[in-house]
N, C-alpha and C positions, 0 to 999 in steps of 0.2 A: 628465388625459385630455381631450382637442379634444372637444364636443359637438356634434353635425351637429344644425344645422336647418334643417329640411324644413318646407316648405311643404304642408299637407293640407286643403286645397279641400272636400270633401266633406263630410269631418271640421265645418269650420266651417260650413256652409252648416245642419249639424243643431243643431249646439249654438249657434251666435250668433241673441242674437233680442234683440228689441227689452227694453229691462227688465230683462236681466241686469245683476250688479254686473259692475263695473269692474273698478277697483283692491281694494279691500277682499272680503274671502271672507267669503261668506253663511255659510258655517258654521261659523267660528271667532266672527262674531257671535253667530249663534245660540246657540254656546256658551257664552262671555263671558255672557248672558241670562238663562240658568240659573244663573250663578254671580255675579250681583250682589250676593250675600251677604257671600263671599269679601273678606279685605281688601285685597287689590292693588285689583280691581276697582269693591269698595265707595265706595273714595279716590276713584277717576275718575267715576265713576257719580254721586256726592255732588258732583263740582265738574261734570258736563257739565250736572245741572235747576240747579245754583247759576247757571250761562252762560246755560241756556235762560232760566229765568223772568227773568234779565234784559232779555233781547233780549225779553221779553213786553211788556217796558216802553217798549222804542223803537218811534218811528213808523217806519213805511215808508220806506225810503230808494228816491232818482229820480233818474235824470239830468237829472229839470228841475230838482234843487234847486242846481247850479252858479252862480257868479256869473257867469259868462263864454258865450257861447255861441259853438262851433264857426263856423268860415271858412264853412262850407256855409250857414250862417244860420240852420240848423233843429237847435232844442236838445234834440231828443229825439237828434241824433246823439252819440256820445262822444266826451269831448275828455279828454287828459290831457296833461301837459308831460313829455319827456324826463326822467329821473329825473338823470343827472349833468352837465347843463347850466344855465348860470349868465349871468346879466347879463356884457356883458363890460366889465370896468371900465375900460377905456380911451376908451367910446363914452359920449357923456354920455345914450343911451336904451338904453344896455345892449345893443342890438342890431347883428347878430345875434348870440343867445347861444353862449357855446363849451362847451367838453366838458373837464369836471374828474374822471376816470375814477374811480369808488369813492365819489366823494364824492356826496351827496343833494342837492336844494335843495327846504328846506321847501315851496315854491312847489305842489309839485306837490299836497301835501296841501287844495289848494284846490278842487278840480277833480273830477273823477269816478273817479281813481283808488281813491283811500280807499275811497268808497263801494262800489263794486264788491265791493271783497275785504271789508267789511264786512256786504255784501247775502248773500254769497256763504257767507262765515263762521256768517252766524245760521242761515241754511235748514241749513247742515250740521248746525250745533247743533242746533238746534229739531228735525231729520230723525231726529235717535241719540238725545235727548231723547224722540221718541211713541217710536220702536223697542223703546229697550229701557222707555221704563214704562206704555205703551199709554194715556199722557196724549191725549186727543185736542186736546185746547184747542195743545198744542204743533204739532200737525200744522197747526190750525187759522191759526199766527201763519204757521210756514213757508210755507203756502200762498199768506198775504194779503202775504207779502214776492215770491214770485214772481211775482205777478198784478200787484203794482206797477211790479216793475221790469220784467217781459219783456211780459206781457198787455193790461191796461189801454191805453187809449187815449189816455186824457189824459198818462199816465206814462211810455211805456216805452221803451226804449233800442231803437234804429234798429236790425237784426241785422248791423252790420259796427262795424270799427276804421279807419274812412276817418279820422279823428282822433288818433289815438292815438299818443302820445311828437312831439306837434309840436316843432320847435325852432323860438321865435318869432324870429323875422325872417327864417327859410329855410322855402323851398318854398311860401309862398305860403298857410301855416298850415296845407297837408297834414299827415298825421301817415306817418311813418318806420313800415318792415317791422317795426322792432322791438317797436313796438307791441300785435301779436299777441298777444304774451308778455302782457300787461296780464288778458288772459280766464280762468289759465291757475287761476283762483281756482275755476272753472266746473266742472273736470273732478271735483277730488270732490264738489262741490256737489250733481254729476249723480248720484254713489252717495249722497247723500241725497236725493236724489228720487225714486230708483227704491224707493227703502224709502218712503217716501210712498205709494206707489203700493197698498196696503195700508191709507190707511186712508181715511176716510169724506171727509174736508175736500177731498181734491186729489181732486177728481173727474175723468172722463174727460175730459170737456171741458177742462180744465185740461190734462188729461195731453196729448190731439192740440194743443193749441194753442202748448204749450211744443214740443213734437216738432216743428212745423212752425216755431218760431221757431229751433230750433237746427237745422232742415235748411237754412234761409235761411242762418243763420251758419257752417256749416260747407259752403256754395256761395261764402260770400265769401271762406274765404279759401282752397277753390281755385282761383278766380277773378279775384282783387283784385289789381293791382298789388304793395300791400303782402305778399298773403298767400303768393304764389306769390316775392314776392324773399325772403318769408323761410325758404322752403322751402332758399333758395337759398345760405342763409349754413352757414359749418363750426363753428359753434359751439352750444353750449346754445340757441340760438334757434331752430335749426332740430329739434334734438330736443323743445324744447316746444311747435312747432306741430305737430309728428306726434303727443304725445299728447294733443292737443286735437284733432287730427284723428281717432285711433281712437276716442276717446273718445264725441266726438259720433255720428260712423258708428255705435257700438255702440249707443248712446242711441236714434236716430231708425230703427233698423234696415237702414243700410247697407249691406248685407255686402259688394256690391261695393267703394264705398270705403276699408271698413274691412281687407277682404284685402288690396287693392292697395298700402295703406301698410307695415302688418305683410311684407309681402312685399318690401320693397323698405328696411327697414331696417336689415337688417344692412348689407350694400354703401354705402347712402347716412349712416348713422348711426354706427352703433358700431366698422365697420372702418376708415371715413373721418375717424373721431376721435381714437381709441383707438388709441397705438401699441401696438410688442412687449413692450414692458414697463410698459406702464399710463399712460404720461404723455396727456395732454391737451394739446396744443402749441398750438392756440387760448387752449384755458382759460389756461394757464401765464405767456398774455402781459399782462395783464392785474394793475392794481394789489391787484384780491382773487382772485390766483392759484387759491390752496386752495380759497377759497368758492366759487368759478365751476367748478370741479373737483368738487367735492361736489354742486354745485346744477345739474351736468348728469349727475353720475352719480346722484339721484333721478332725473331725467327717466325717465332709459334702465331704472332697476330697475320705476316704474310701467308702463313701456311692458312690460318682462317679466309682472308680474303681470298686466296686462290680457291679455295673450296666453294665460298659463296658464290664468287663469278663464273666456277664451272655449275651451281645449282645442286651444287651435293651440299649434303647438311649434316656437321661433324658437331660429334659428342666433345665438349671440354670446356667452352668457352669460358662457363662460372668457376672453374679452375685457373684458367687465364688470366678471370679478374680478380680471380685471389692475390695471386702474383703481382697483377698492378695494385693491389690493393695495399698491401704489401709496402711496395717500396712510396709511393704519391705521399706520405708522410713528411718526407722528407722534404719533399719539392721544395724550395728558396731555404731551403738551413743550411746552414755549416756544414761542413766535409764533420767538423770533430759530435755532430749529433747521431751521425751513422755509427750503429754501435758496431761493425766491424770493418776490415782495412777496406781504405781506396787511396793509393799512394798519389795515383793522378787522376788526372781528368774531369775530377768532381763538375765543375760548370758545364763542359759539355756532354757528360753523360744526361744532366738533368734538362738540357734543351732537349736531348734524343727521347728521353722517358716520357715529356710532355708530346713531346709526334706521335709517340705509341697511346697516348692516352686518348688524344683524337682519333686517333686509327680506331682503336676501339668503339668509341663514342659511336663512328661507323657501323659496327659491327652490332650493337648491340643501343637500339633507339631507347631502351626503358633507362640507360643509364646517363640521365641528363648531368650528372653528378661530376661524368668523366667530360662532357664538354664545358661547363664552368672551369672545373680543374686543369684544361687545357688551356682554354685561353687565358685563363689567368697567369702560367708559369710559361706560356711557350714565349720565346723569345721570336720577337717580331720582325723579321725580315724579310718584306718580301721580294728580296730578289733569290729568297730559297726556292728552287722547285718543287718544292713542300707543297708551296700554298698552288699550284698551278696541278699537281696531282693528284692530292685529298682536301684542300682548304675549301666551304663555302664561306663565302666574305658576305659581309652586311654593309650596307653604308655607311660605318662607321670603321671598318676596316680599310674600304675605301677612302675617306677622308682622315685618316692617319696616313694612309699611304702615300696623298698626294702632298699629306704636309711633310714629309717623310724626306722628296725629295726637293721640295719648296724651300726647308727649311735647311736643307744643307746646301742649299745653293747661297741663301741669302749670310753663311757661316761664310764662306769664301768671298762675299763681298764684302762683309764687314770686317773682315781680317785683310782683306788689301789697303781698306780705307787706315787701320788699326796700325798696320806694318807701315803706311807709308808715312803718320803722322805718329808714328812711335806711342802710342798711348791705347792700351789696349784696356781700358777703362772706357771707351767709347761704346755706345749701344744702339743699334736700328732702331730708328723710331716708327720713320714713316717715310714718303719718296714726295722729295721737293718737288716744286713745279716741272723744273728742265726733266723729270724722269731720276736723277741720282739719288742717294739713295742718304738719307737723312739723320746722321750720327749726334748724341745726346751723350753728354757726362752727368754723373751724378753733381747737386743734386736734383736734375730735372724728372719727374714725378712718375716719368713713365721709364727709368732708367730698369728700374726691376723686372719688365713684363717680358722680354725675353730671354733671360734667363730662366725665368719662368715656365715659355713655352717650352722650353729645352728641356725640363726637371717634366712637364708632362707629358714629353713623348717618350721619354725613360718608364714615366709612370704604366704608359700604355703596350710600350713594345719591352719592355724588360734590355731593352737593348744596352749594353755597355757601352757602346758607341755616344749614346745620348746622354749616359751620366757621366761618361767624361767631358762633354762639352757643356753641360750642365754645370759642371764644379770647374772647369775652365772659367763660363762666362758668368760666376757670380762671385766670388772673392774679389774682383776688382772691385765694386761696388763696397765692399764691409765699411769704409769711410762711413757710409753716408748715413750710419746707425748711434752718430753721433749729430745728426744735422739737425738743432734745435729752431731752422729759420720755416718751418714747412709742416704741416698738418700729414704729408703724405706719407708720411712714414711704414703706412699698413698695404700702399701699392709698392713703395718701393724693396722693402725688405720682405714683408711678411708673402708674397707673392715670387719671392728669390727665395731667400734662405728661410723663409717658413714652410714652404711647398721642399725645400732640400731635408728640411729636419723632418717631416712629416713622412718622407721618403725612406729616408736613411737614418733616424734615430739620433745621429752623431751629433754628440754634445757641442762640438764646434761651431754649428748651425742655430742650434738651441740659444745658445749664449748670445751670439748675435741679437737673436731675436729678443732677448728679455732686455740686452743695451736699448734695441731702438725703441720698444716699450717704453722706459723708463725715462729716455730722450722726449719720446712724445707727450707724456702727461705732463712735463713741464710747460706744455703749454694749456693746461688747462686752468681754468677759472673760476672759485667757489663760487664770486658773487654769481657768472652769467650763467654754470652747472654744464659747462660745455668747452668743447675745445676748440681753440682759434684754429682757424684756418689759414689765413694771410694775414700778414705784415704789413702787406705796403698796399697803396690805397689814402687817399685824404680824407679826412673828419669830416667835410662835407660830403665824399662819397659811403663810407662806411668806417666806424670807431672801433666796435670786435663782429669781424665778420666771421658768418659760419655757412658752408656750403654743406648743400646734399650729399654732396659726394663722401662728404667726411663720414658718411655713413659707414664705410668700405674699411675706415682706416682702425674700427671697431675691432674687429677680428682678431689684430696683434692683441689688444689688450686683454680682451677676454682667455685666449690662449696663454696670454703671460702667466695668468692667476691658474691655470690648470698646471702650468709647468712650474710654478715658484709654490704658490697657495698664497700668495701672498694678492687678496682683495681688494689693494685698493686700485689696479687696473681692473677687476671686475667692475667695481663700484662706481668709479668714472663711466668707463661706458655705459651702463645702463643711465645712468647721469644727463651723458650727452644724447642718448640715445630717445630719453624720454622728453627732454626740452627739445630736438627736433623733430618727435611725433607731434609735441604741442603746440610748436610757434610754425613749422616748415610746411603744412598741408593743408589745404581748403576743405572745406567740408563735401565734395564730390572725390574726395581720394588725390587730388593732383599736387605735384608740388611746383613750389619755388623755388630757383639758383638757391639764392643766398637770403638770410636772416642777418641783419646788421645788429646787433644789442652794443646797450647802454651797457660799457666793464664797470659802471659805480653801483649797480641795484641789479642790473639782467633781465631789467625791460627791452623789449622788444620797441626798438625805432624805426625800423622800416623792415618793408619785402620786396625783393626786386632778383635783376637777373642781370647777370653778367654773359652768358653765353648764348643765352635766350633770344630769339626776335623781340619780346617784352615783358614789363614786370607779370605779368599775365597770364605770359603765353605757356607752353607746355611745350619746353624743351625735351626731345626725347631722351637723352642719354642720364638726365636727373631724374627724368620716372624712374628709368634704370637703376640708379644708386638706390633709391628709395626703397624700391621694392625687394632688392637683393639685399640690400642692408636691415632690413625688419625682418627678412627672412631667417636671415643669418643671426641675427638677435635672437629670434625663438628655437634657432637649436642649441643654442647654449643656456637659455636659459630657461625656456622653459612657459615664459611667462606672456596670456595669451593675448595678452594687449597685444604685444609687437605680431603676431600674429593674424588678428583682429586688422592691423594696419598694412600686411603685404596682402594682405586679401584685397582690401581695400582699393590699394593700388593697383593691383590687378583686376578688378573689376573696371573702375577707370577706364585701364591703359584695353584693356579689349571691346571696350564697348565705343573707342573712337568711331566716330564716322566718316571720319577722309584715311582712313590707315588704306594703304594700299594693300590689293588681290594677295599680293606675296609674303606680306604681315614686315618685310623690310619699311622703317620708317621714315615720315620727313624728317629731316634733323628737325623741324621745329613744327610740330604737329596744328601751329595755330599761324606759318609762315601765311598770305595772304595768296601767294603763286601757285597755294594746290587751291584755293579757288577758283584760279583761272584756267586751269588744268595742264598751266604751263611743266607743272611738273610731275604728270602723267608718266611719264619717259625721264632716263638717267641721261638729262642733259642739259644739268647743270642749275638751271633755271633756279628749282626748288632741289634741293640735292636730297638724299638719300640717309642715311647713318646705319651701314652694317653693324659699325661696334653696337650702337644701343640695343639694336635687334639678339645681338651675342649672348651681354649683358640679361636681360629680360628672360632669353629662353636658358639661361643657364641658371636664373634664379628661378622661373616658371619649374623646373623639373624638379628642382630641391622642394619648394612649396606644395607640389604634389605627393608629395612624402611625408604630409603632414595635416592633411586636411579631410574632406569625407571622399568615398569614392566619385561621388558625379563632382565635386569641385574638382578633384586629381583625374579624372577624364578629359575636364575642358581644359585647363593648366596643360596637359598633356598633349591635348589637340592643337595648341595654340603653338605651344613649344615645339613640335614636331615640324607643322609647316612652316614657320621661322628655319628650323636649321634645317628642312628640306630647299628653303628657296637659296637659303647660304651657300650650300653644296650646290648648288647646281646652276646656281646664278650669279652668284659675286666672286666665283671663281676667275683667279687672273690665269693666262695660257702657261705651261707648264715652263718654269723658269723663268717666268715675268714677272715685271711687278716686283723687283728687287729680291726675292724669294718670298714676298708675304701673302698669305693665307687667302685672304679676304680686300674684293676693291668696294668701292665707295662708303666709304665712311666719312665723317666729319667732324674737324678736330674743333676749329674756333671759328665759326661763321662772323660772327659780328665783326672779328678782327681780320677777315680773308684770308684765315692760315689753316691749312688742311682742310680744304674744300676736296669732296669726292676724289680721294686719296686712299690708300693702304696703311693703315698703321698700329701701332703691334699691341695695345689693349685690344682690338679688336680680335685678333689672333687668339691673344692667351684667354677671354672667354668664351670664344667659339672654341678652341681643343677641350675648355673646361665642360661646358654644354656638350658635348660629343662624349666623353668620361660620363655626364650626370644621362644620360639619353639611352645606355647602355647598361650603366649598374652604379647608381647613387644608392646607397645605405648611407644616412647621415649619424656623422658620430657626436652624440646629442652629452652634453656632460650633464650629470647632476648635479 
């Protein structure tokens, strides 16, 4: 539906005043404020005083610090050079220079450009820096940079752009309309200033004097040859001098100017831009097509928030989203899918188009379309001030955040251990008794699961960062896709390089995965219709063991037969899958460790438990396998037995009566110490199991994707206070706990090893529960 904007005069004349914010919304700051505790927030908040007290350390930057001084002779004027103008090399003095469209010439970094958006950059920092910690010494730096660069006498830059984007040997060392653009650093600078305006440093005298320097600059370039031809161009340049125009008008209290522009932008901007279906035919011509497309569709969405937060209500917006509508096609494709030029920048224009798309999202509540669309393609970082400006975070934003910096902390220990014993095939398991921190080679069963969690916080934040240490920390491992002595072959690879292939497509991964396949069914057995688990073990304890857990290892195979077509890794699993719905499970839902069978016939010779308090008891981290593994069974196949059976176990596993308030479990739900109530409390007694709880609620959410609505309620409710209590309780302090996610779990009770410890199955299906808890669509094969 067309959105009419009206023009309402009166309206503004009450709400515009000098000091209001801009661009950014006073009370989503405010908000953000209160919640610097939060982990989304924490991240950015920790890197915006990391930027500030940097910027404590640099001196004042000045436009007399240039080597060169402006045509006019007087260096307090600004000068900068053309940005894609170059020596021409046919002239033996280069001049006059030409025009190499897209391309930079370091040249300009010499001059007053830099400095500008560098002056411009700290005050902003240094402005959100006092805001949100009521530092004043930060207000104090901000101040002493604006009083250099705009106040001062001895320092401060002329209030025009009679300089600016000279092209040397034409016009006489004048500077070109397009120069404008060069200030354009100013606009939120000025919402760092008006937040200033608050605290003790920038006093009034400061305040009228800057006000008067940017009434002077915003008369130049209504005024200025330059400023008025650039009013005059159909491109990005002319929309970034209107929101350096409202911008200023708003600052110095212009209302008249400031109307007359908002008034006149849609006809002269957005409709004179923006065709019927989103193209940019200026932008389009242009060797950074996309980027010039992108970086005028920010112009046009600041121009909208400015508008919104003065309370004036501008006609355009459904043309705006044309524009975005326009280019979001592209988001995560190839540069070579854009059908016209972008010589560079492709990746970081598409971070910048995803910020614009939230911004939007902002702007316009009916379009739930553009906040999926955003979070999906933005690149997750939040030590961006992005997310401290327009981000609301969920708690699930949050707990990527805190694993964000958890888990590059625990990168740097396990690379010390890596460097110092030369083998960087080693892998974080878990954190010994003394507190160190517990390295694992293949083929130990849990060697794949953090590489894993690596390959899913790529998954989550798009971050490049993550999938280089993703493809760092799993190609060590490829050996172990040969290792026919282990059942585990579906944690260790398929959980590595099946979460890489699943990511990245690339056949290199894929291959991997259909070796260790292949590896693995050699250990299966027609008589017993199931596959071995261990090796070792005596005849009087067990002949062909098969654990729960083997439930897990299911997944490579069925994946195999989707990637090859070749059935008979289908066929197996459902195989093994259906002789442990038959022999593994009591008729209340619960399981057993382990099934021992007879390899001459595939009689069943005993049931018992290996990890277990007893043959009996109800180990929790084998509910876990059980339940996630039937689950997993019925998105691939379909077939509603195994279905009939995760229900099963979920009905079970929630209908315990000693489960603790928190839904974290005993490791061994039938231990005899929670009847004593000695293990009320995490200490030690009756210990805990995070992972199981991980486990469960990360199968609990997929299985609600598959059932009726009130079953996918309660699944849901179950799951929800599970990774509610994980977040918020079995959090170790930030950079403790080896870098790992999650405390008290339990690895081997019976055997006293990984007693209420951290260890990294736990991890990788809590990131994975956090993923299904946010946006599980399971991809179900026929």
């Amino acid at each position: 539906m067309k959105r009419a904007f009206v023009i309402v005069p009166l309206l503004l004349l009450t709400i515009v005043t000098a000091g209001a914010q801009s661009i950014w919304d006073q009370a989503h700051l405010a908000r953000v404020r209160e919640h610097l505790g939060d982990g989304t927030y924490a991240a950015a908040y920790r890197q915006l005083l990391k930027e500030a007290d940097a910027c404590m350390e640099q001196a004042p930057l000045s436009v007399m610090m240039k080597e060169k001084t402006a045509a006019s002779g007087d260096k307090h004027d600004y000068l900068s050079l053309s940005r894609y103008f170059w020596p021409d090399p046919t002239k033996p003095d280069g001049l006059p220079y030409v025009s190499r469209d897209g391309v930079s010439n370091p040249e300009l970094e010499k001059l007053d450009r830099p400095k500008l958006q560098q002056m411009a950059t700290g005050v902003t920092t240094l402005s959100l820096a006092w805001y949100f910690s009521g530092d004043e010494r930060y207000a104090e730096k901000a101040t002493e940079l604006l009083r250099v660069w705009f106040l001062n006498k001895d320092t401060r830059m002329n209030p025009n752009l009679n300089h600016a984007q000279i092209v040397p040997g034409l016009y006489d060392g004048k500077g070109r309309c397009y120069g404008v653009i060069d200030a354009y650093s100013f606009v939120e600078m000025l919402d760092g200033v008006q937040l200033l305006e608050g605290s003790r440093a920038f006093t009034k005298k400061d305040s009228k004097a800057l006000k008067a320097w940017f009434s002077a600059f915003l008369n130049w370039i209504l005024t200025s040859q330059q400023g008025i031809e650039e009013g005059r161009q159909r491109n990005n340049h002319a929309t970034a001098r209107d929101v350096q125009v409202i911008a200023y008008a708003s600052y110095v209290g212009n209302k008249k100017v400031m109307r007359e522009c908002l008034g006149q932008f849609y006809e002269k901007r957005i409709k004179a831009q923006i065709e019927p279906d989103g193209r940019q035919p200026q932008e389009l011509r242009r060797t950074l097509a996309f980027g010039y497309s992108q970086y005028n569709l920010t112009h046009m969405i600041d121009v909208m928030l400015m508008a919104q937060h003065a309370g004036y209500e501008l006609q355009g917006l459904d043309l705006i989203e044309k524009a975005a509508d326009f280019l979001t096609p592209y988001l995560g494709k190839d540069v070579d899918e854009w059908p016209y030029q972008q010589i560079s920048e492709w990746d970081y224009k598409q971070r910048e188009l995803a910020k614009d798309v939230y911004r939007l999202s902002l702007l316009d509540a009916q379009r739930q379309d553009y906040l999926a669309c955003a979070k999906q393609h933005l690149v997750k970082r939040f030590t961006d001030h992005f997310y401290l400006l327009y981000y609301t975070a969920d708690a699930t934003d949050d707990a990527f955040a805190r694993a964000d910096v958890q888990l590059r902390h625990q990168l740097r220990q396990a690379n010390k251990i890596r460097t110092e014993k030369k083998d960087w095939s080693l892998m974080p398991r878990s954190v010994e008794r003394d507190g160190s921190l517990r390295m694992v080679r293949q083929p130990d069963w849990c060697c794949g699961f953090f590489s894993g969690e690596l390959w899913q916080m790529y998954q989550y934040s798009h971050d490049p960062f993550w999938r280089e240490q993703a493809i760092s920390n799993t190609w060590p491992i490829e050996r172990v896709k040969m290792h026919d002595g282990s059942h585990d072959l579906g944690f260790m690879v398929y959980n590595s390089f099946g979460k890489a292939w699943e990511l990245t497509g690339e056949q290199s991964y894929r291959d991997v995965v259909v070796r260790a396949a292949r590896t693995l069914i050699t250990r299966y057995d027609e008589r017993v219709g199931c596959i071995r688990s261990w090796n070792w073990g005596t005849p009087d304890r067990w002949q062909f063991a098969v654990i729960v857990d083997n439930m897990l290892n299911l997944e490579l195979l069925f994946q195999t037969t989707l990637i090859t077509g070749d059935r008979r890794f289908w066929n197996i699993a459902v195989s093994h899958a259906n002789k442990t719905m038959q022999n593994h499970f009591r008729p209340d839902g619960s399981s057993y460790h382990v099934v021992d069978y007879n390899p001459a016939d595939g009689s069943v010779i005993k049931r018992l438990t290996h990890q277990g308090i007893a043959n009996e008891s109800v180990w929790s981290r084998g509910q876990g396998w059980g339940l996630y593994g039937f689950t997993m069974c019925y998105r691939f196949t379909h077939d509603k037995a195994y279905l009939e059976q995760a229900q099963k176990i979920a009905k079970f596993w929630l209908s315990q009566p000693d489960m603790p308030d928190d839904m974290i479990p005993y490791w061994d739900m039938r231990d005899p110490d929670i009847k004593t109530g000695k293990g009320l409390a995490q200490d030690g007694s009756c210990p805990r199991d995070a992972s199981a709880a991980a486990i469960i609620a990360s199968a609990l959410y997929e299985l609600a994707t598959y059932v009726s609505p009130e079953d996918a309620a309660t699944y849901r409710e179950a799951a929800n206070k599970m990774l509610h209590s994980l977040e918020t309780r079995y959090q170790p302090e930030q950079l403790g706990a080896q870098g790992f996610l999650l405390l008290h779990s339990t690895g081997n009770h019976p055997a006293k090893d990984e007693i209420d410890v951290p260890i990294n199955y736990a991890d990788y299906y809590y990131l994975e529960a956090l993923h299904r808890r946010a946006s599980l669509v399971p991809q179900v094969a026929e």
